[in-house]
C-alpha positions in Angstrom: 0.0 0.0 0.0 2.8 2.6 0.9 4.1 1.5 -2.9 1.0 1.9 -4.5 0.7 5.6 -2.4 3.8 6.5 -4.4 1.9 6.6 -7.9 0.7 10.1 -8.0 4.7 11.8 -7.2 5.7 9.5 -10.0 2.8 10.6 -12.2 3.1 14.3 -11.4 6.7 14.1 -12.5 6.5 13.1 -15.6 5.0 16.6 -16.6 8.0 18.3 -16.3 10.7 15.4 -17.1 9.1 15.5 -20.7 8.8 19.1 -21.1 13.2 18.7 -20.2 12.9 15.8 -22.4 11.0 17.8 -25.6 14.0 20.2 -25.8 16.6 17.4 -25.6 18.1 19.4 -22.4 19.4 15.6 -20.9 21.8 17.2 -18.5 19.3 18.6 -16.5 17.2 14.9 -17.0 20.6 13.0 -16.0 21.4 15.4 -12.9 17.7 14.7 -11.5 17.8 11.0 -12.2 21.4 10.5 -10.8 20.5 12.6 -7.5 17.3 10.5 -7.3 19.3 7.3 -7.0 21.9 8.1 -4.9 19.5 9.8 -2.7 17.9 5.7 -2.4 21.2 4.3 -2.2 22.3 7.1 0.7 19.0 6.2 2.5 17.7 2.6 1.5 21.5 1.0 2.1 21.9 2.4 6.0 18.8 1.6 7.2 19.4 -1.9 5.5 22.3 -2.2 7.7 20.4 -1.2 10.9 18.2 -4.2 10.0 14.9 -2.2 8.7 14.5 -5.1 6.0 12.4 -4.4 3.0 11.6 -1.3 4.8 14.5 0.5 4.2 13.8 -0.5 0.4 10.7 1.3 0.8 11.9 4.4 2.9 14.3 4.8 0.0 12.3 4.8 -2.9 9.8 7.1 -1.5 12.6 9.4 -0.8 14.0 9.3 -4.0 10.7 9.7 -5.9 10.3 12.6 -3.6 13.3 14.0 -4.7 12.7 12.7 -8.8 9.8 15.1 -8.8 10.7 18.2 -6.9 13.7 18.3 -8.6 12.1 18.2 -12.4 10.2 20.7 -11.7 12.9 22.8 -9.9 15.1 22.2 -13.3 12.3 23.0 -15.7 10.9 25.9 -13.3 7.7 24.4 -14.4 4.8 26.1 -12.3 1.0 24.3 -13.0 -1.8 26.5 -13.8 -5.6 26.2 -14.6 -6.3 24.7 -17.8 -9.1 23.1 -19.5 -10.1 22.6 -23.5 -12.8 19.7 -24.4 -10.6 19.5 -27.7 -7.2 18.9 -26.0 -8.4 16.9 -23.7 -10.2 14.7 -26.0 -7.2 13.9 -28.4 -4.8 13.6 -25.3 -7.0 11.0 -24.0 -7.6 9.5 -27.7 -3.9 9.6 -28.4 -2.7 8.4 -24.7 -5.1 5.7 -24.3 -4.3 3.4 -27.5 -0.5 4.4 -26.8 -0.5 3.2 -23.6 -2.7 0.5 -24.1 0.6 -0.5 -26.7 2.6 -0.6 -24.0 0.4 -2.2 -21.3 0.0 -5.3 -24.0 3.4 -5.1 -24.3 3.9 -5.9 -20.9 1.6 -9.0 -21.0 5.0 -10.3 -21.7 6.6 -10.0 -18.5 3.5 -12.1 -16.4 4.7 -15.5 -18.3 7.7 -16.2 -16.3 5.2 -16.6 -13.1 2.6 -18.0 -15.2 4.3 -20.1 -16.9 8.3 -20.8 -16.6 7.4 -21.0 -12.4 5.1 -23.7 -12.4 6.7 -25.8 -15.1 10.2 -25.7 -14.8 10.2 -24.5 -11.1 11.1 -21.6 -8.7 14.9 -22.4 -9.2 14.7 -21.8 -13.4 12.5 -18.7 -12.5 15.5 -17.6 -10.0 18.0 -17.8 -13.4 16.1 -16.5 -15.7 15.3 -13.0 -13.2 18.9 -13.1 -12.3 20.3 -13.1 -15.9 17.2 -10.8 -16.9 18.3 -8.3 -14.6 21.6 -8.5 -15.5 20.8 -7.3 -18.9 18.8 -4.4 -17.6 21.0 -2.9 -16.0 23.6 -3.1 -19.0 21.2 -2.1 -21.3 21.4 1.5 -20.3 21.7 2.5 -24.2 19.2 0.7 -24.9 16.6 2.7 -22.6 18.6 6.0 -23.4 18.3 5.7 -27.2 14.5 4.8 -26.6 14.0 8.1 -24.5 15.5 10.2 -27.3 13.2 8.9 -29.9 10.0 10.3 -29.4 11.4 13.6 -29.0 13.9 13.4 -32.0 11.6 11.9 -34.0 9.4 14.5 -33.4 11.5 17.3 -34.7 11.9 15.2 -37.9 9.1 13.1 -39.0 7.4 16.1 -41.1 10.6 14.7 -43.4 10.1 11.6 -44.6 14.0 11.3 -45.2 15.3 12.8 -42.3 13.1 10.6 -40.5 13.9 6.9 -42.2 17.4 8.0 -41.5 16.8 8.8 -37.7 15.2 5.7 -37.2 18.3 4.1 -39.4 20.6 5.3 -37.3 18.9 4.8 -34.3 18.9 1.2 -34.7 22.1 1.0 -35.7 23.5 3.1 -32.4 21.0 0.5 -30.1 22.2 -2.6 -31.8 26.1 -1.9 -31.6 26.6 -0.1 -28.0 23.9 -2.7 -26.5 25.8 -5.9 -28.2 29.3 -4.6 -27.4 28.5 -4.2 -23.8 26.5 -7.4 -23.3 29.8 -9.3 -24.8 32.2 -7.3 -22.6 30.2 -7.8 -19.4 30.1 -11.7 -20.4 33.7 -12.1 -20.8 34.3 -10.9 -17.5 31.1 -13.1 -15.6 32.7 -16.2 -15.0 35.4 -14.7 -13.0 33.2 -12.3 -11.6 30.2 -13.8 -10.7 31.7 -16.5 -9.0 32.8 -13.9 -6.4 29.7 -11.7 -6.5 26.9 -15.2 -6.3 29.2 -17.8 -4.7 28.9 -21.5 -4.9 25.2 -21.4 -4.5 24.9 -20.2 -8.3 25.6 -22.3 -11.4 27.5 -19.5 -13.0 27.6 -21.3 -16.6 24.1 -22.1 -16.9 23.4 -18.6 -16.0 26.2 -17.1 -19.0 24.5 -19.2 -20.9 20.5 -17.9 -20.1 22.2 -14.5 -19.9 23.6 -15.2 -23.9 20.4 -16.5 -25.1 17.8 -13.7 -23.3 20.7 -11.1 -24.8 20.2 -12.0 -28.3 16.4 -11.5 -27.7 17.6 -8.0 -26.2 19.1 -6.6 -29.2 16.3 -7.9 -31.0 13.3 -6.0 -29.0 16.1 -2.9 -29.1 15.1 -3.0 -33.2 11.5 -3.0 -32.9 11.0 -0.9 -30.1 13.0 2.0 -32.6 10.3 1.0 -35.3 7.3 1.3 -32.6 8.6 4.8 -30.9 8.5 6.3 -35.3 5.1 4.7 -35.5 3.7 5.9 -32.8 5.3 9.3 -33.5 3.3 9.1 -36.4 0.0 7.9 -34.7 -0.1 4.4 -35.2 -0.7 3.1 -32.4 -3.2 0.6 -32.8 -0.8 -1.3 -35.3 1.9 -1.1 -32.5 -0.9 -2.3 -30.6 -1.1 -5.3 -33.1 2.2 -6.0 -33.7 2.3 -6.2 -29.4 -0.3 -8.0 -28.7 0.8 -10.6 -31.5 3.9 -10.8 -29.8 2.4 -11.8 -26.5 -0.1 -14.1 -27.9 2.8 -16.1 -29.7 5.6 -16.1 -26.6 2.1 -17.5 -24.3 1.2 -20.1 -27.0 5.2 -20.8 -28.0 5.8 -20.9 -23.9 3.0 -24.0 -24.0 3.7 -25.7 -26.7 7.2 -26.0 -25.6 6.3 -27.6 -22.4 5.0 -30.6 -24.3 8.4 -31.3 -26.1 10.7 -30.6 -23.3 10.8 -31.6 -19.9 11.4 -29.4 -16.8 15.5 -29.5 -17.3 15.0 -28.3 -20.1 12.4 -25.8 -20.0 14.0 -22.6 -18.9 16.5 -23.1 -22.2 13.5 -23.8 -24.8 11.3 -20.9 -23.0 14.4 -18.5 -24.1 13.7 -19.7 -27.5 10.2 -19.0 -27.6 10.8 -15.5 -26.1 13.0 -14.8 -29.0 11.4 -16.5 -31.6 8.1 -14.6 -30.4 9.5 -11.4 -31.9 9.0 -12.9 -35.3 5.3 -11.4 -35.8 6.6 -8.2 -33.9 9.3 -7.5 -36.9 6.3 -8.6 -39.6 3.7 -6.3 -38.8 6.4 -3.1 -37.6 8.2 -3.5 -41.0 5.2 -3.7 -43.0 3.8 -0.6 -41.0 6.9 1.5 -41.4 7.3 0.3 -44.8 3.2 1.3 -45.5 3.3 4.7 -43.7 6.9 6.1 -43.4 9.0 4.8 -46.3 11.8 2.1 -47.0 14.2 1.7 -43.3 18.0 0.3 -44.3 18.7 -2.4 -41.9 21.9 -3.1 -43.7 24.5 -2.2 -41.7 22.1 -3.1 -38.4 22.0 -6.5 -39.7 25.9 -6.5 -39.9 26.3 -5.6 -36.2 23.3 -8.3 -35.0 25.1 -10.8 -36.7 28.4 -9.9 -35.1 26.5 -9.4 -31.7 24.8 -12.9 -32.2 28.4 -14.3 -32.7 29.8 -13.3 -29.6 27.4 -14.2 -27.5 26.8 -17.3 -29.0 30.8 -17.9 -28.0 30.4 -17.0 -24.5 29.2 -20.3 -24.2 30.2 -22.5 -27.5 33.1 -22.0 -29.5 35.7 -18.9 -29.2 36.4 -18.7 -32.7 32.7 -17.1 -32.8 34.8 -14.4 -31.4 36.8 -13.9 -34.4 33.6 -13.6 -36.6 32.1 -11.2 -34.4 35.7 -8.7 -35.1 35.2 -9.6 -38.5 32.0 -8.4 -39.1 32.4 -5.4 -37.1 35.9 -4.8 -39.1 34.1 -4.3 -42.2 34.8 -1.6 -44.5 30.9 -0.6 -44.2 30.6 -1.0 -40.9 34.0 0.7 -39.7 32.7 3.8 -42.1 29.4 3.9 -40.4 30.9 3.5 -37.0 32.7 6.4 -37.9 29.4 8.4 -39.1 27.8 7.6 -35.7 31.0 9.0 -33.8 31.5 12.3 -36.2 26.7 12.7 -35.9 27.2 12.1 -31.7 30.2 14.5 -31.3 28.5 17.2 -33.2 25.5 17.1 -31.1 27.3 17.3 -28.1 29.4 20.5 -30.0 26.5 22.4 -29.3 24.2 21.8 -26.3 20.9 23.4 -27.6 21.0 21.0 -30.9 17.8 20.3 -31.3 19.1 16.7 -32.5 21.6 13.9 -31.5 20.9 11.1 -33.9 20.9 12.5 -37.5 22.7 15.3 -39.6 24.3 18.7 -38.0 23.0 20.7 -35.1 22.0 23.3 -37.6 19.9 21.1 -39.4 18.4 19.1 -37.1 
């Protein structure tokens, strides 16, 4: 209940993070978030010590939610006043509802591990597949950075059809590389590491490899959810809605049918599986969509890098040669001269802070 009381300071701060987060001003956004969470850490880690239990978890996050939306507003000097219109508030609600209701299906997703990896393969494949899950959320970081940037980039651009198909090009492609390279690093490091950090209780190769496996369906999602972001951009939201409710629909039936063909050893390997192969109608009905509405996306060089990405994790657990492909692919003349694009597009963006882009083309452009 004292969670749940939370809502409304989480809620009320989203007003002014996306107002900081519409003119692309991520310093103030990344002070505010950073303060936030060492204000939790500074509180909830103490009173842990003192032996408060989950309380202290709690004391901390209220805290630091506290502090999330006092200090947007302080940053944005945002000050609410009176305002109604029947015709705003009808397309906000039009336009919020089905987008929300995208991601709400979306999340239908993450109720299968209890639903159905828990009772079939048992609370001990449910502990790896959380642990190795959480593992790659927390290294995702680009992955939820490059997601926050696109609505508002996006934005800016998608009254140009070309300017946009690149944005979402690039977009990709910067999601795809920094997300693989630092799944692989962190992975070369995790059996020495994780030994020390889980102890003996831990099978630390079964869990590299469920880590590998859910990666790959990482860098997957990170495509699609660039392609959902320009739809919705471009109200479509009900075919995101589609293409998310499709994708739920197939990792719940995949999820069963796998139970018949594996036993409960096994389980927590094949549900991987079906959690990537789920993505399938996901990619269908996006591509077609973007295809239909905003034009023709190159995936060219993003196909390049999720090859090479598949290749290293695939030798985090297999063969290290598949290390050697990986640095091949990525070595390739069209991939070392979009690599370089990327680095020459972010470095001008940060050349000039009020740029009102950091994907695509010049700050004078964009």
């Amino acid at each position: 209940m004292l969670m749940l009381a939370s809502v409304p300071f989480i809620l009320i701060a989203c007003v002014p993070q996306s107002i900081a987060e519409k003119n692309l001003d991520y310093r103030k956004v990344a002070f505010v978030e950073i303060f936030s969470q060492l204000l939790y850490y500074a509180v909830a880690i103490p009173l842990a010590w003192l032996g408060n239990g989950v309380w202290a978890l709690v004391a901390g996050f209220w805290l630091s939610q506290l502090a999330l939306a006092l200090g947007y507003f302080a940053s944005v000097r945002y000050v609410p006043r009176w305002y109604f219109s029947t015709g705003d508030l009808k397309h906000m609600l039009s336009y919020g509802f089905s987008q929300a209701l995208s991601v709400w299906v979306y999340h239908l997703r993450s109720l299968t591990p209890a639903f159905l990896l828990l009772p079939i393969a048992g609370k001990e494949a449910a502990g790896y597949f959380a642990l190795a899950n959480r593992l790659l959320t927390i290294l995702s970081f680009a992955y939820e950075t490059v997601n926050r940037l696109a609505v508002p980039t996006f934005s800016r651009v998608q009254d140009s059809t070309q300017r946009l198909l690149r944005a979402i090009t690039e977009a990709i492609q910067m999601q795809v590389l920094i997300v693989g390279v630092t799944f692989i690093g962190f992975g070369t490091i995790a059996p020495l590491l994780m030994p020390i950090v889980l102890g003996d209780k831990w099978n630390t190769g079964y869990l590299l490899f469920v880590y590998s496996i859910l990666g790959i369906r990482v860098i997957f999602a990170s495509i699609f959810s660039i392609q959902g972001w320009a739809l919705v951009v471009k109200k479509r939201n009900w075919l995101v809605f589609g293409a998310n409710a499709s994708g739920a629909v197939a990792l719940i039936a995949l999820g069963y049918i796998a139970s018949y063909f594996f036993n409960q050893k096994n389980y927590l390997i094949a549900f991987c599986i079906s959690d990537i192969l789920s993505y399938i109608p996901v990619f269908v009905i996006q591509h077609y969509g973007v295809r239909k509405h905003l034009g023709k996306v190159d995936y060219r060089i993003a196909f390049l890098w999720t090859m090479a990405v598949i290749s290293g994790m695939l030798a985090l657990f297999t063969a290290w040669w598949l290390f050697l492909v990986a640095i091949a692919l990525l070595m390739h003349p069209a991939s070392l001269k979009q690599i370089g694009e990327l680095y020459q597009a972010i470095k001008a963006s940060f050349s000039k802070r009020d740029a009102p882009s950091g994907l695509s083309g010049s700050p004078k452009q964009e």
